[in-house]
C-alpha positions as CSV (number, residue, x, y, z in Angstrom):
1,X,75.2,126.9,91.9
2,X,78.2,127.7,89.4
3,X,79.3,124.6,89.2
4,X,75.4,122.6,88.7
5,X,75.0,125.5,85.7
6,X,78.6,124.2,84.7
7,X,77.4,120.8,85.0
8,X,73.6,121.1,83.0
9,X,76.0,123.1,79.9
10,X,78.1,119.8,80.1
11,X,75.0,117.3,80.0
12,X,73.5,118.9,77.2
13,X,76.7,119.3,75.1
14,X,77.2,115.7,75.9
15,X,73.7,114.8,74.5
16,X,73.7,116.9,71.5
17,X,77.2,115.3,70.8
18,X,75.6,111.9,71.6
19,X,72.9,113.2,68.6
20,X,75.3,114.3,66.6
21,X,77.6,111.0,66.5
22,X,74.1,108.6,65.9
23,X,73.6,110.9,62.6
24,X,76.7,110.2,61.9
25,X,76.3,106.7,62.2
26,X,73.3,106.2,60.2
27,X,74.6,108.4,57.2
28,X,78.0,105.8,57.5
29,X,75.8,103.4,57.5
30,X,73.7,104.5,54.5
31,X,76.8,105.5,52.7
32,X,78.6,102.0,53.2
33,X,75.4,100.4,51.8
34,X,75.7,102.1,48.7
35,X,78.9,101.6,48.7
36,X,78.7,97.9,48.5
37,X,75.7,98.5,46.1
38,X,78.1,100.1,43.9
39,X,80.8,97.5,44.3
40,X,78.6,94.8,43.7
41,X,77.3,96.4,40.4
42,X,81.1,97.7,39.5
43,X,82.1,93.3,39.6
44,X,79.1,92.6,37.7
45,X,79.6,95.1,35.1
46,X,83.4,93.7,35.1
47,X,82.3,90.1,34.7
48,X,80.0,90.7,32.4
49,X,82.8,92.6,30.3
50,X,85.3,90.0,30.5
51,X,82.9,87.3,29.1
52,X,81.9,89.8,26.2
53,X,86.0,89.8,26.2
54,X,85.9,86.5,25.4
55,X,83.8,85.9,22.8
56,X,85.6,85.2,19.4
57,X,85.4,87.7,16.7
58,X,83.2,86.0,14.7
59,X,80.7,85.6,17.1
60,X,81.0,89.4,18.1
61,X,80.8,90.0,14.1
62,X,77.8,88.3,14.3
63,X,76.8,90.4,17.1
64,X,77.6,93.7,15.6
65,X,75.6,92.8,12.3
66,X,72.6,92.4,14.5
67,X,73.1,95.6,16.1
68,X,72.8,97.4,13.0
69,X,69.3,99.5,12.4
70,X,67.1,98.5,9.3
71,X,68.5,102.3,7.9
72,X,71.5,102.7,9.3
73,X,72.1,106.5,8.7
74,X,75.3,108.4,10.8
75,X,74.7,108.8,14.3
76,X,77.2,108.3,17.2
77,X,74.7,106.8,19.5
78,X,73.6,104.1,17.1
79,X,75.4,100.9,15.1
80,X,77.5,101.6,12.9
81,X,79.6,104.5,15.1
82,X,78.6,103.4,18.5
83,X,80.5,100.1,18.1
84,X,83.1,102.2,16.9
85,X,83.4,103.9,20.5
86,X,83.0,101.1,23.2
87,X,86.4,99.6,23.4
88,X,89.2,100.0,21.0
89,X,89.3,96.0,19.9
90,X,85.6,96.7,18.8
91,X,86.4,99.7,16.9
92,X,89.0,97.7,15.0
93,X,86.4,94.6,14.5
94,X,84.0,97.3,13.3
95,X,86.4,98.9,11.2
96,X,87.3,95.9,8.9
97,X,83.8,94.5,8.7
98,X,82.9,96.3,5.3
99,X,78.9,94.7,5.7
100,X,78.3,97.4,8.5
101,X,78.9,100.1,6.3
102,X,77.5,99.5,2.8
103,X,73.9,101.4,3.8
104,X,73.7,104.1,4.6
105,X,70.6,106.5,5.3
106,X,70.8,110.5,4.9
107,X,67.3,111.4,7.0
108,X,64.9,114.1,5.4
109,X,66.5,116.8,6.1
110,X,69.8,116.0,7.7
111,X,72.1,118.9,8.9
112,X,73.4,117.5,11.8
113,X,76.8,117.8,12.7
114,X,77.9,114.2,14.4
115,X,80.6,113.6,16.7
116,X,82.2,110.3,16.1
117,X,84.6,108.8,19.3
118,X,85.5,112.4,20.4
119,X,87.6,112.6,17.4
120,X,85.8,113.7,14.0
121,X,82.9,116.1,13.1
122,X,81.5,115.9,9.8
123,X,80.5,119.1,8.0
124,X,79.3,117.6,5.1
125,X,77.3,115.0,3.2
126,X,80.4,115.0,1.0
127,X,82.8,113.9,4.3
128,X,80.5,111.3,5.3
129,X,79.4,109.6,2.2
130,X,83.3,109.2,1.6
131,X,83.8,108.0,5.0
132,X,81.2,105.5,4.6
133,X,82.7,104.0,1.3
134,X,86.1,103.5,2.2
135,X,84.5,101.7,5.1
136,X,82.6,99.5,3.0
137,X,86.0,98.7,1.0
138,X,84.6,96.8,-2.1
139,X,81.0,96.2,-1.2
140,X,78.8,98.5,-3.2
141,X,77.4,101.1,-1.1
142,X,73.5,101.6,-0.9
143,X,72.2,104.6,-0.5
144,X,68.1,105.5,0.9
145,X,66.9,108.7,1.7
């Protein structure tokens, strides 16, 4: 009688590890699929990089003039700034291309404090305005409120 208890104990365990192990396997199986979902978007991300890698600069100058916003006023998440942040070749193409930063908009009113690449908060109109011209080198600067 010990021993068919013994045995029933065993039998269950067995099943419950039996359960166990198929969970397992479905969440491996879920897992590897979005794995190679993740994969396969990582490559196409990485292609399409490499062909925007490419490009000559004056076709990304083109580009970048096309990104800008009819009032281009300082914002890190818009053209002029954000082209400053996505790779440092197209912070250096931005840099020298005095067209993107001869407007320039100050919204009604503008106290933010922007955040440019991680690297520069402005405090005031004063910092940016200057910012803005020496960017523009000898373009004259426009100004709209």
């Amino acid at each position: 009688k010990e021993c068919q208890s013994h045995s029933s104990q065993l039998t269950a365990s067995c099943i419950q590890l039996q359960n166990e192990i198929q969970e397992l396997c479905h969440k491996f199986a879920r897992l590897n699929s979005m794995r190679l979902l993740k994969e396969k978007q990582s490559t196409q991300c990485s292609e399409m990089l490499s062909k925007i890698r490419s490009l000559p600069v004056e076709i990304l100058t083109d580009i970048f003039e096309y990104c800008m916003p009819e009032m281009p006023y300082p914002d890190s998440k818009s053209a002029p700034l954000l082209l400053c942040q996505v790779t440092s070749s197209w912070r250096q193409i931005a840099l020298h291309l005095p067209r993107l930063w001869n407007h320039l908009c100050y919204p009604f009113a503008y106290r933010a404090k922007y955040n440019i690449g991680g690297q520069l908060s402005f405090k005031s109109l004063d910092q940016i305005t200057s910012l803005w011209l020496n960017r523009s080198h000898n373009l004259p600067l426009a100004f709209s409120l």
